[in-house]
N, C-alpha and C positions, 0 to 999 in steps of 0.2 A: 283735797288730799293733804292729810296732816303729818310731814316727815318732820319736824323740829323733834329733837333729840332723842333720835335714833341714829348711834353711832355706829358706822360697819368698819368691821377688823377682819379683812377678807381671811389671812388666816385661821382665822376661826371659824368662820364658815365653810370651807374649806373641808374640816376637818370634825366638820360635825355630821352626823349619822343621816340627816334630812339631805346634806347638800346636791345627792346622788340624784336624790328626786326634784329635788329642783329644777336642777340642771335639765331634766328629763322631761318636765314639764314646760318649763322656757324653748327650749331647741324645740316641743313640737305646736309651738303658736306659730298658726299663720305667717305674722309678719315677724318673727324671728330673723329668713334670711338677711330681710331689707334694714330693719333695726341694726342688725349687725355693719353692714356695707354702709351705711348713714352714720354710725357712730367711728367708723373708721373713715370712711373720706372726709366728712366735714366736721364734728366735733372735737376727736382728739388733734386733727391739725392746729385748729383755732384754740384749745383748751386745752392742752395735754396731762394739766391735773386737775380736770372731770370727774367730780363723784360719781357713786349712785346714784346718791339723791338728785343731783343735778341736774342727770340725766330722764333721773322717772319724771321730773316735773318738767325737762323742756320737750320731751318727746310726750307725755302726758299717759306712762305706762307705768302701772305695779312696778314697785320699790324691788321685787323679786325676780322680776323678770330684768329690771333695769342691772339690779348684781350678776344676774349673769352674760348679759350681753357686752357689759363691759369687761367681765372677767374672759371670756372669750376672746373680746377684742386685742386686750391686752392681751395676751399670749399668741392671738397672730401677729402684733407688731413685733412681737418678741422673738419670732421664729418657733412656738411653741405649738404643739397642736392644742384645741381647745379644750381647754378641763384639764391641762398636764400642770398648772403650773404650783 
């Protein structure tokens, strides 16, 4: 898996016309639940500035699916619902 310089500006994804389906196709993998509840109990405890990338290479999942599990997750630490922020 080759993420070297590939820079993510969640804003901007965010706000770009794909992110909709993104999001739509990440939320409906299998292990979405569990990726979620894993990046929030143990990674952002121990890591709290955790990339994307980080993440797609320690849990060993698509760069795309990794953006939005942590985009999610941050926004449950946040008190946000997912995809609000």
């Amino acid at each position: 898996m080759l993420l070297t310089g590939i820079d993510i500006n969640m804003e901007e994804y965010r706000s770009h016309p794909l992110w909709l389906l993104l999001v739509e196709t990440a939320r409906s993998h299998p292990l979405y639940p569990g990726l979620v509840a894993y990046v929030s109990t143990h990674l952002l405890p121990e890591h709290p500035d955790v990339t994307a990338k980080e993440v797609a290479v320690r849990l060993s999942i698509p760069l795309g699916l990794a953006v939005v599990v942590l985009d999610d997750t941050m926004a449950q630490t946040e008190g946000q619902p997912p995809g609000r922020r």
